[in-house]
N, C-alpha and C positions, 0 to 999 in steps of 0.2 A: 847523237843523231846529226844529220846531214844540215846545212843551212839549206839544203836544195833541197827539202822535203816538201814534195806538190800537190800528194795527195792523200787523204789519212784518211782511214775506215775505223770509229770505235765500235765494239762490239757489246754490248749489253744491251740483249735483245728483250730480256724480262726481267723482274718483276716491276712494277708502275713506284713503289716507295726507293726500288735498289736502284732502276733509271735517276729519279729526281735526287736520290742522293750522289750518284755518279757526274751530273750533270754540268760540277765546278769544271771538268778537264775542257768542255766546249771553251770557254773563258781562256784558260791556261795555253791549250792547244793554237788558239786563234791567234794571243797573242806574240806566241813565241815564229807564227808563219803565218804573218797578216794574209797572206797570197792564197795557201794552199787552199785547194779544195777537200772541204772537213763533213764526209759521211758517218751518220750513224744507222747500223742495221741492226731492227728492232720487229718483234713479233707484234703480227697484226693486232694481238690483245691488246695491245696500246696504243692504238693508232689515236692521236689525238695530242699525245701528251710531249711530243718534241714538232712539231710540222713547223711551227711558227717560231723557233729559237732562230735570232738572227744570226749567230754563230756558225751555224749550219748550213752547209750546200744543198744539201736531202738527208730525207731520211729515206732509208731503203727497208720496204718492207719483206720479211719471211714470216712464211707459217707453222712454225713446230708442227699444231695439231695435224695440219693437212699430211704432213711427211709421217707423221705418226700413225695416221688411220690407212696410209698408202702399206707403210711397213705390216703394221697388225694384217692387214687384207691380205698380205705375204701378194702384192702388188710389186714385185721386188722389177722387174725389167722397167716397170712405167715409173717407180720410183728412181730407180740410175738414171733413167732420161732425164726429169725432172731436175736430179741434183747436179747433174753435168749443164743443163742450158742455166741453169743458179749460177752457177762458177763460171762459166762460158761470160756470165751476162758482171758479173763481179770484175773477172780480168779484165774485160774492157777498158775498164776505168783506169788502170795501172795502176794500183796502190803501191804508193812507197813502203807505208807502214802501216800496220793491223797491231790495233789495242784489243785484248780478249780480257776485258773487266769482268766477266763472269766468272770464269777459269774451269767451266763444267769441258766435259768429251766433247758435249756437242757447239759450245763455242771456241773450242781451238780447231775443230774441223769446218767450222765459216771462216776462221782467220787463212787456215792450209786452202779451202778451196778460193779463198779472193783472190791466191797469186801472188799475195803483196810479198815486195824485194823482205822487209823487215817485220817479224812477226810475234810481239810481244806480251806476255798471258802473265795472270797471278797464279802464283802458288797455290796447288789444292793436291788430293788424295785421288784426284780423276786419274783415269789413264790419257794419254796422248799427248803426252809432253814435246814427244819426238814432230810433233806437228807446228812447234811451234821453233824459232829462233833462238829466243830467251823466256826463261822464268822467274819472272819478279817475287819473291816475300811481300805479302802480305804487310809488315812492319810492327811491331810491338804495341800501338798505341789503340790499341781495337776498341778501348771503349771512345775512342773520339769517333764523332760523327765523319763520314765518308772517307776517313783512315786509309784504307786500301785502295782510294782511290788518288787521295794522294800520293800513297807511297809509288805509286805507278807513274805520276809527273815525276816526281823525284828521280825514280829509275832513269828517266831520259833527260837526265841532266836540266831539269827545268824550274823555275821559281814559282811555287802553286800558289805564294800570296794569299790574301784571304779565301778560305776554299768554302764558302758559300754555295748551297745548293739555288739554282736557277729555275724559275718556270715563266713561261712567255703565253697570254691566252690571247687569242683570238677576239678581232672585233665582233665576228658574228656568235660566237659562244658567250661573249658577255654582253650583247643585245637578250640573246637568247634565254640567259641566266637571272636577266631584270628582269622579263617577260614571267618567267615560272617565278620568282621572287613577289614581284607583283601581284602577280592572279592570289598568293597567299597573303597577302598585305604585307610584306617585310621588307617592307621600302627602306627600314633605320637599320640599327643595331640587333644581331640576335646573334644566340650563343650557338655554335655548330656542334650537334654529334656524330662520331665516324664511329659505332661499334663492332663493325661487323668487318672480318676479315674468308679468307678464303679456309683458312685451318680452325674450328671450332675451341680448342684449347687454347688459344689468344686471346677469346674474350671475356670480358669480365660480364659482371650477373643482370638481368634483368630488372630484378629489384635494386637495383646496386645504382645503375642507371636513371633508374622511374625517382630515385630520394633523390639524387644530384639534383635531377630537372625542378625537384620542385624547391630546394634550395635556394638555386641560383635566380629562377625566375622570379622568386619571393622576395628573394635579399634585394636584385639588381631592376626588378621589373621587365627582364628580355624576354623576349620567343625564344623557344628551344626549336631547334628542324633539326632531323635526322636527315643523313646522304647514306646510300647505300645501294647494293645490287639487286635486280629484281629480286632472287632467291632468295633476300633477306628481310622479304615483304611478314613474313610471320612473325621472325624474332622481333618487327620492329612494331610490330600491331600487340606483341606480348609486352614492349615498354611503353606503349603509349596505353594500354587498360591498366597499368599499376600509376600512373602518375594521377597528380589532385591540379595541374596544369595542363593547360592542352599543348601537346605535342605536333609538330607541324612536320609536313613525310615528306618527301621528295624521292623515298626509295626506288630505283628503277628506273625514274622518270628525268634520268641527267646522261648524255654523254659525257666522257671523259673530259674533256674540255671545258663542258659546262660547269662538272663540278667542279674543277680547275680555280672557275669564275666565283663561281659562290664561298667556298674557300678562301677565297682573297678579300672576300666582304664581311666575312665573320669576326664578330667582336672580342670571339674566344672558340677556340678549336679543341675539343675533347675527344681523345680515340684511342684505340686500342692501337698497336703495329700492324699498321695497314698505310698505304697509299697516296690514300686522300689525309691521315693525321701528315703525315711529312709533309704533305702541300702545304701545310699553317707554319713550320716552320721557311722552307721555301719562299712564300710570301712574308714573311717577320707578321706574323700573325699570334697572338698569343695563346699558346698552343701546351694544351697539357698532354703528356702521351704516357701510356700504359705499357708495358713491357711485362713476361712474365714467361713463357716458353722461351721466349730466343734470347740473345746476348742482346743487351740496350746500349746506343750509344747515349752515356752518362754525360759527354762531353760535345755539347752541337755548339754550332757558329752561329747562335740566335740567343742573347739574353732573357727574351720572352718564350725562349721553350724550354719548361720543365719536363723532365724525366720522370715516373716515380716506379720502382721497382724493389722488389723485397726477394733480395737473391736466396737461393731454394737448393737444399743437395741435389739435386734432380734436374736444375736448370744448368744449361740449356738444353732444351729436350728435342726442336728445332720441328721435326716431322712426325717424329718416334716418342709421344707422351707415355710415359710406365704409370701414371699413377690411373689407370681405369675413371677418367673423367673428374675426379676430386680434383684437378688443376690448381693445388694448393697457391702455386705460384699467383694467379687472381685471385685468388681468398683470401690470401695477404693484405689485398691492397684495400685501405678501406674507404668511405665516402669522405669521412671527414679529411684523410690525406688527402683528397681526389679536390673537396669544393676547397679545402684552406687555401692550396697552390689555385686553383681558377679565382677563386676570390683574389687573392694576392696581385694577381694577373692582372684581374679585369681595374682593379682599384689605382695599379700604377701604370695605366693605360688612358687614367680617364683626362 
């Protein structure tokens, strides 16, 4: 790459766990072109989760869903307009060079419509290669934590150093986040739960859950609070009727940011593969994470994050689960692994 490189566009538009673990090349990027001005274009779905990275010039928002329901409506002439004044509004900027951290169809045709001179994407089985420049490997070491996104610094001759995932929160999210913290009395120390993700076969059980809590709050004497999405207001009312503790909810009731904040305040971080678990490592929070449909990174850049996984013939199943809901791969995992590592956690934390 250029020394003269002024302006950079990364591309990892979704998912909020794959941004914060992408998050080390801000660092990497910055310091290799104190100068340039350093975009990342990210779907509205996240809006919250880079605004405040001081690394960053902007964040440029797109809507997937929008272009999606424009296409589905077969809206196709208002949709060209659309994607032309996107691109129209991207070259402005003159990007030197476009990182496609995703490496799907539709993040090497953000990288082709930005214009930028150099247009660099990870290896994957998408079609549209020919959109991009160059194509990076992915690199061998995939059970390390954010691996591929290293290997992408590396591509551009650059020294990724410690590759730490980064999150930056907001003053007013974490006024906001003592505000809701407060009104529950959790002024001190409590244990955080993240169960619940967007794909149902990532999470482990109900009752699996309800014995942890009362475990931990027994042994350590913490609150337990769950974070999670509105729509996950039932599975979390079905872990809080099996526990002999009272469970503390905040489900629905956080933007992105806030749980950001709260996150950052947790004594111990217990989750499935989701989002908000990666925020505990992000923060060096100590942070147990559950893994069992997708590939786990076995190897993160946080001492205090445990892994626990019980690999499966069938794993990794990713979207496409074969076993008709038995998700053997969670059924592996049991409490006792689940509180021995939290206990371990919270004992060499105190």
């Amino acid at each position: 790459m250029s020394d003269r490189t002024n302006r950079i566009l990364i591309i990892r538009p979704s998912a909020i766990g794959d941004i914060i673990m992408a998050s080390p090349m801000i660092r990497v990027l910055r310091k290799a072109w104190p100068q340039a001005h350093i975009s990342w274009l990210a779907d509205e779905s996240v809006r919250g989760i880079l605004d405040h990275h001081p690394g960053l010039n902007e964040v440029i928002y797109w809507s997937k869903e929008h272009w999606r329901r424009q296409l589905k409506s077969m809206y196709i002439p208002k949709l060209v307009c659309e994607v032309r004044r996107f691109s129209a509004d991207l070259k402005l900027r003159r990007f030197d060079l476009a990182i496609d951290a995703q490496g799907l169809l539709r993040s090497r045709l953000l990288a082709w419509l930005s214009g930028a001179t150099e247009r660099i994407g990870l290896d994957s089985k998408e079609p549209g290669r020919l959109l991009m420049t160059r194509i990076v490997s992915r690199g061998e070491d995939k059970r390390a934590m954010s691996s591929e996104y290293r290997q992408l610094m590396l591509s551009l001759g650059l020294d990724p150093g410690p590759f730490a995932p980064e999150m930056v929160v907001s003053k007013k999210d974490r006024v906001e986040a003592e505000i809701k913290l407060s009104a529950l009395k959790l002024n001190h120390r409590f244990v955080l739960f993240c169960p619940f993700t967007t794909r149902p076969h990532k999470h482990w059980f109900p009752d699996r859950w309800a014995e942890l809590a009362n475990t931990l709050s027994l042994r350590f004497d913490l609150p337990v609070l769950i974070l999670g999405a509105k729509r996950d207001t039932g599975a979390g009312n079905r872990i809080r009727a099996l526990t002999d503790v009272p469970i503390y909810d905040l489900i629905g009731r956080t933007n992105l940011g806030e749980a950001a904040a709260i996150v950052s305040r947790a004594a111990l971080v217990v989750g499935v593969d989701t989002g908000i678990t990666h925020m505990g490592t992000a923060f060096r929070r100590p942070t147990v994470a559950l893994f069992g449909a997708t590939c786990p990174y076995l190897n993160t850049s946080s001492k205090n994050t445990v892994v626990i996984y019980v690999p499966q013939t069938c794993a990794p199943c990713k979207r496409k689960p074969a076993c008709k809901g038995r998700v053997e791969c969670m059924a592996a995992i049991t409490v006792k692994q689940v509180s021995g590592a939290a206990c371990n956690l919270i004992e060499s934390n105190d």
